[in-house]
C-alpha positions as CSV (number, residue, x, y, z in Angstrom):
1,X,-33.5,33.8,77.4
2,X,-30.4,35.5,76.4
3,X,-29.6,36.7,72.9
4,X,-26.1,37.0,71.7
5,X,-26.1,39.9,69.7
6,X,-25.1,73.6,44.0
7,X,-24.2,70.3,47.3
8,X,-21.2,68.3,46.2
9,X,-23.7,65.1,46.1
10,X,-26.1,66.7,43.8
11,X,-26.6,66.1,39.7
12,X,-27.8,68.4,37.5
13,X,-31.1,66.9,35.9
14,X,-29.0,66.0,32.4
15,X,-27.2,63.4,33.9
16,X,-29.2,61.8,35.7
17,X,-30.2,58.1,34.5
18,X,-33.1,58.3,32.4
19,X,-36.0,56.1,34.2
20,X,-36.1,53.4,31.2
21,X,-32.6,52.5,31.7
22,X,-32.8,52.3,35.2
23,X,-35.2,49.4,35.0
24,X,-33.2,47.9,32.6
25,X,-30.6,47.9,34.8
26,X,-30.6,43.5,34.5
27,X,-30.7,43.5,30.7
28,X,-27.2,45.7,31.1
29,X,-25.8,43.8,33.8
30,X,-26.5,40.5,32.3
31,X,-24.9,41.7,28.6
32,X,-21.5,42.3,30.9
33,X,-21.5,38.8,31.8
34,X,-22.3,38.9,35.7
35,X,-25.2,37.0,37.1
36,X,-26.4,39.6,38.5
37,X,-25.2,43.0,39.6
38,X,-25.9,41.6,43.5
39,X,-22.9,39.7,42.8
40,X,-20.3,43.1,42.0
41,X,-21.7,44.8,45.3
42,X,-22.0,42.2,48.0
43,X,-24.8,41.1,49.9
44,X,-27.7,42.9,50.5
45,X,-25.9,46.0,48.5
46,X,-28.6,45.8,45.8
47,X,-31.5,45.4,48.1
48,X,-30.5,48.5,49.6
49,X,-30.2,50.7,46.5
50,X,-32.9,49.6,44.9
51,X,-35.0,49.9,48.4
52,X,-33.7,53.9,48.8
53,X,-36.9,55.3,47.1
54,X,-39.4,52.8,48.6
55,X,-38.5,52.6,52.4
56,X,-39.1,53.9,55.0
57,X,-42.8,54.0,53.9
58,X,-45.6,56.0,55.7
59,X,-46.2,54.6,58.7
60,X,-50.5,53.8,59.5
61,X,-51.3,54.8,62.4
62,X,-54.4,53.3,63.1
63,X,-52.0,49.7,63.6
64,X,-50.8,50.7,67.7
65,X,-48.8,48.3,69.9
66,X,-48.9,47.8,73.8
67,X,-45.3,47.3,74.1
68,X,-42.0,48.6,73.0
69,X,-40.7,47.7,69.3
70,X,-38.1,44.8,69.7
71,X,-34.4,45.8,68.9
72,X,-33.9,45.3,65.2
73,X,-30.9,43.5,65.8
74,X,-33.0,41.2,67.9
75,X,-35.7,40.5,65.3
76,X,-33.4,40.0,62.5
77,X,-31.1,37.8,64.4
78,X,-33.3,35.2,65.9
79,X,-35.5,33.5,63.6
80,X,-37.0,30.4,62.5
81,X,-36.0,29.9,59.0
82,X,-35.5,25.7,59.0
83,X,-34.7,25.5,55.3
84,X,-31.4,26.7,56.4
85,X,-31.0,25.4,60.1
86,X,-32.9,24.7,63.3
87,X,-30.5,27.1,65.2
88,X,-32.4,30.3,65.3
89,X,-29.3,32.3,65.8
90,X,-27.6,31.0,63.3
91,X,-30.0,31.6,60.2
92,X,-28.7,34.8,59.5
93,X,-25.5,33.0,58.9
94,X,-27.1,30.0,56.8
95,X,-28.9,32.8,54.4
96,X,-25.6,33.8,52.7
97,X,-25.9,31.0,49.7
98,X,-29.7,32.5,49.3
99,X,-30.6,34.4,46.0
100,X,-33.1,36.8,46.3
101,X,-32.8,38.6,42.8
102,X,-34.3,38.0,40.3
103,X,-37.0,36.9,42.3
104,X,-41.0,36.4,40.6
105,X,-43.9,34.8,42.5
106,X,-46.5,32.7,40.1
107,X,-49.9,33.7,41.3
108,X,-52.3,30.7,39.6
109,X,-55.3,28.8,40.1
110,X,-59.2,29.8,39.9
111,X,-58.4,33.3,39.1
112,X,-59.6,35.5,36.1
113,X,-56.6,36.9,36.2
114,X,-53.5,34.8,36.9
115,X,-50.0,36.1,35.9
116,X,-46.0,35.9,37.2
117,X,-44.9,38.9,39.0
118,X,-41.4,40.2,38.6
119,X,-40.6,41.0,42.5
120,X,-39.1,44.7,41.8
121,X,-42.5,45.6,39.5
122,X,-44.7,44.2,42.1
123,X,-43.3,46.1,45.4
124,X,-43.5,49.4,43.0
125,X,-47.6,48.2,42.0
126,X,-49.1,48.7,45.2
127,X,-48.9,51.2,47.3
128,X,-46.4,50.3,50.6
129,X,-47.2,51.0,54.2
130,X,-45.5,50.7,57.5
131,X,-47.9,48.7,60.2
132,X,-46.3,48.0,64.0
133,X,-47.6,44.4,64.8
134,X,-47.3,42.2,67.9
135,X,-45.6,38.9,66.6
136,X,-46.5,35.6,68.4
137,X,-44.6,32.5,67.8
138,X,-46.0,28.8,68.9
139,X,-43.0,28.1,70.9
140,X,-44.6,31.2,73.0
141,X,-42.2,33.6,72.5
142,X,-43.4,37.3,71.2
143,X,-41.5,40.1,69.3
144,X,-43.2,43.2,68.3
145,X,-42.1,44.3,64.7
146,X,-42.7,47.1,62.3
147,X,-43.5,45.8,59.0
148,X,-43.1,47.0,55.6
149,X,-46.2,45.6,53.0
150,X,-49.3,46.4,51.2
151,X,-52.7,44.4,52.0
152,X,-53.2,40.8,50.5
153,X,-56.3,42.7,49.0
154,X,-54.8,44.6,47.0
155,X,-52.8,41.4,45.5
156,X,-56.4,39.7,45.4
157,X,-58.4,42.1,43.9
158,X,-56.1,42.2,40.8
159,X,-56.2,38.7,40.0
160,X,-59.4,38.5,40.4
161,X,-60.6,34.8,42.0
162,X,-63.5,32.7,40.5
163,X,-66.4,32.2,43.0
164,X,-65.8,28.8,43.8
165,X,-62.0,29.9,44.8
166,X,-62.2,29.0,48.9
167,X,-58.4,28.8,49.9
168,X,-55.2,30.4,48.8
169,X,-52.0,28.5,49.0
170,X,-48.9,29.6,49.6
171,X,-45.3,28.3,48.7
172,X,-41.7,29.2,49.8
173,X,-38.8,29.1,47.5
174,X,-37.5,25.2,47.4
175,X,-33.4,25.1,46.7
176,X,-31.5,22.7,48.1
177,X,-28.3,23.8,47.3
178,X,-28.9,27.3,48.6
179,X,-31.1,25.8,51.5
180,X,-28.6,23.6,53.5
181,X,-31.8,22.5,56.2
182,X,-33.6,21.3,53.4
183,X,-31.0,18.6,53.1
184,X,-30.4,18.1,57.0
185,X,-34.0,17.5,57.5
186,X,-35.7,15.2,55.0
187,X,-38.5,14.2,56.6
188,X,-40.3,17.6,56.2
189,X,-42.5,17.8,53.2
190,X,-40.7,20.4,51.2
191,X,-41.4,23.1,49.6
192,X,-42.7,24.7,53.1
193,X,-46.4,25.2,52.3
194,X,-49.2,27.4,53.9
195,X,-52.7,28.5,53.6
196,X,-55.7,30.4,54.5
197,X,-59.4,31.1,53.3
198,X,-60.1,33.9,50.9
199,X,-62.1,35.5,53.4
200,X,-58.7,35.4,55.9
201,X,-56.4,37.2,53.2
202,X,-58.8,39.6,52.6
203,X,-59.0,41.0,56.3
204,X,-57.4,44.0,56.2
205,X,-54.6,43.2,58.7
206,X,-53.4,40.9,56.3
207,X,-50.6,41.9,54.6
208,X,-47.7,40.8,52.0
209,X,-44.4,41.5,53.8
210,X,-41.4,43.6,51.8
211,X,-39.7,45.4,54.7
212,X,-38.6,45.9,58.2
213,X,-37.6,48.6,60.0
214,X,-38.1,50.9,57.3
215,X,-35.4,48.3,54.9
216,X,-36.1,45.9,52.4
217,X,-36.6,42.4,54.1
218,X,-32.9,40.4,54.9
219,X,-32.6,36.8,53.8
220,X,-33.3,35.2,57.3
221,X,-36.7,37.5,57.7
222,X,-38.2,35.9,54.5
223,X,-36.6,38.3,52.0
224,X,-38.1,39.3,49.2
225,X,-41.9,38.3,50.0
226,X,-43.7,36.9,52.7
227,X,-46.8,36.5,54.4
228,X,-47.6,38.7,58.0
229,X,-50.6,37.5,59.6
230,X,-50.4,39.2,62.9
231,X,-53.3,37.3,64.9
232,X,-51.8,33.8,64.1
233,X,-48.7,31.7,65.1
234,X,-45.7,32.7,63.1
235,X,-45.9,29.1,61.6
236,X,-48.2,30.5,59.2
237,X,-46.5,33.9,58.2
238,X,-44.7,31.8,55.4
239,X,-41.2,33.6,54.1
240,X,-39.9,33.7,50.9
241,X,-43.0,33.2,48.8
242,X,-42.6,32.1,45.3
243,X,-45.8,30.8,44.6
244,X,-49.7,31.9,45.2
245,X,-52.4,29.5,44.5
246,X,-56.4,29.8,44.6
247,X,-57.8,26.6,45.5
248,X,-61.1,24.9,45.6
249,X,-60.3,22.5,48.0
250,X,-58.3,23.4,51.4
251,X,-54.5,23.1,51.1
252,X,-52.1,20.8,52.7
253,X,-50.0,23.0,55.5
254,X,-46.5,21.7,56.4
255,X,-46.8,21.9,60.3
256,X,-50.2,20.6,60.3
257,X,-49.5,17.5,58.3
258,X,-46.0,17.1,59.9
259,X,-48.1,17.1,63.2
260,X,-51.7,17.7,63.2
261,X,-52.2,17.1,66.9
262,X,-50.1,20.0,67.7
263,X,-50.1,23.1,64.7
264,X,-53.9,23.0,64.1
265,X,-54.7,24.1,60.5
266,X,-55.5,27.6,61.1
267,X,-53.1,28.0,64.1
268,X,-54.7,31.5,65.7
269,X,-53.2,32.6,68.6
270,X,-55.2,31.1,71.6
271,X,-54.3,31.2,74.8
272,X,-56.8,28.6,76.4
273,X,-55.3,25.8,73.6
274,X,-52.2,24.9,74.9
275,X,-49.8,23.0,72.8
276,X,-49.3,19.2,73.8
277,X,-45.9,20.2,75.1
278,X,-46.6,23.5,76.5
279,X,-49.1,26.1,77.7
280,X,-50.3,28.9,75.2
281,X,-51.3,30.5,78.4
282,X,-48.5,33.6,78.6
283,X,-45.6,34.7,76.3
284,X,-42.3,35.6,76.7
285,X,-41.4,38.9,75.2
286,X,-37.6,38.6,73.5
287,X,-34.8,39.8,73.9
288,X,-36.3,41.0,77.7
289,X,-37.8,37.6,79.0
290,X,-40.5,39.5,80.4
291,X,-43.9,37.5,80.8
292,X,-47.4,38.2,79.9
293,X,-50.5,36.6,79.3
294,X,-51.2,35.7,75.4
295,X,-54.1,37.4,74.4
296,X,-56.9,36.0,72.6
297,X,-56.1,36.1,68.3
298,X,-53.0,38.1,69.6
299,X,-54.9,41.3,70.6
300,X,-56.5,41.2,67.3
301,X,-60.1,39.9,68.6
302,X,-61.8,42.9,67.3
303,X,-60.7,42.1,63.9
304,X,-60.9,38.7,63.4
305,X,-63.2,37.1,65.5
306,X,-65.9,37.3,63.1
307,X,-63.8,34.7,60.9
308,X,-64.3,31.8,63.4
309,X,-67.7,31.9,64.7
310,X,-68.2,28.2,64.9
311,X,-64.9,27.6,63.5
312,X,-62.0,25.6,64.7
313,X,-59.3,27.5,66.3
């Protein structure tokens, strides 16, 4: 497949910005008039100021891959973001209309302790990580990323589920004007929806992604927060999250309601299920087109498998 790709700086302590106004820093902006101070930089200029103190984060070494990292202008230039177009290498050039600040994700539902989260206090409230994870889509193509997040425990454990919480739901931002695929493609059932049992989120692969390659996320990887579940199809590592739900009942998922015959509802990777259109049998590793087998959950057997023991896949 081929991819188309005293120091002069230093302040004395009395002038630096005191912390509180800092992160005020909206409040000020705002009182000037703008939008938002994204707009008087350009782009991802605030993402990137704002991310200098949290990334890179320490990498964990106990999360090893078996093949090289994928380029990073690779994995942030092919991607399947249909809210903004089908054309994988053009998302990055869809994302542009995107806002990503001010950003909160509504956490609700059986929980003790449900609450809004403002995006720039919650990626400061838990401690971030690096992790280096193989990434399998369902069209059988495989990346292998290094991920910013903190564990979808951590998120958990603060909210605090009610025991007869089973599922969590997940939702991605829903703007048509900023989202031309949304628009383009009606039939889907937008907002993009997935989900997973409690007992998945709390494995401790699972994370809540921020960052890549030691950045804050770009628009077209799911900026500001999204889901990585390494051992499943990347249909289910939902971008853009906005909303978190603990449900009772299981949720609706978009691909399996869209087709149910082909994106099963928890969509591990399995390389003895082929797709109705395809075999799940090997993988193609991008940009190199190199082949190999799929492995069972994505190499993450050891992990997971104790989730599925008389489970559907």
């Amino acid at each position: 497949m081929l991819i188309r790709f005293p120091r002069g700086w230093e302040l004395p302590e009395r002038e630096a910005t005191p912390e509180s106004l800092y992160f005020s820093r909206r409040g000020i902006v705002r009182s000037m008039g703008f939008a938002g101070i994204g707009g008087l930089l350009g782009g991802n200029a605030l993402a990137a100021t704002e991310g200098a103190a949290l990334y890179p984060a320490k990498r964990n070494p106990k999360y090893t891959l078996d093949r090289p990292l994928t380029p990073e202008v690779v994995a942030t230039g092919f991607n399947n973001f249909y809210e903004f177009t089908l054309d994988k290498q053009r998302v990055r050039d869809e994302v542009y209309r995107f806002t990503t600040d001010p950003w909160t994700v509504n956490v609700k539902g059986l929980v003790n302790n449900p609450r809004v989260y403002d995006f720039d206090d919650l990626v400061r409230r838990f401690p971030l990580e690096e992790r280096l994870y193989r990434f399998r889509c369902v069209e059988a193509w495989a990346m292998a990323v290094p991920w910013t997040g903190f564990p979808m425990s951590a998120l958990i454990r603060e909210v605090d589920p009610l025991p007869s919480a089973k599922y969590m739901r997940m939702v991605t931002a829903y703007r048509p004007k900023e989202m031309p695929g949304i628009g383009s493609q009606p039939h889907y059932d937008w907002p993009y929806q997935e989900a997973m049992t409690i007992e998945e989120a709390m494995n401790e692969l699972a994370l809540f992604g921020t960052g890549i390659y030691g950045k804050p996320l770009p628009k077209q990887n799911g900026a500001p927060f999204r889901a990585i579940i390494p051992w499943k199809y990347g249909l289910k590592n939902i971008k853009s999250i906005v909303e978190i739900e603990f449900t009772k009942k299981r949720p609706p998922t978009l691909w399996n309601k869209a087709a149910p015959t082909e994106y099963g509802w928890y969509s591990n990777v399995n390389p003895q299920k082929p797709h109705p259109r395809w075999s799940q049998a090997e993988e193609q590793i991008i940009p190199s087109g190199q082949r190999r087998p799929t492995l069972m959950y994505n190499g993450y057997e050891a992990f997971v498998a104790e989730l599925y023991t008389g489970k559907e896949y």
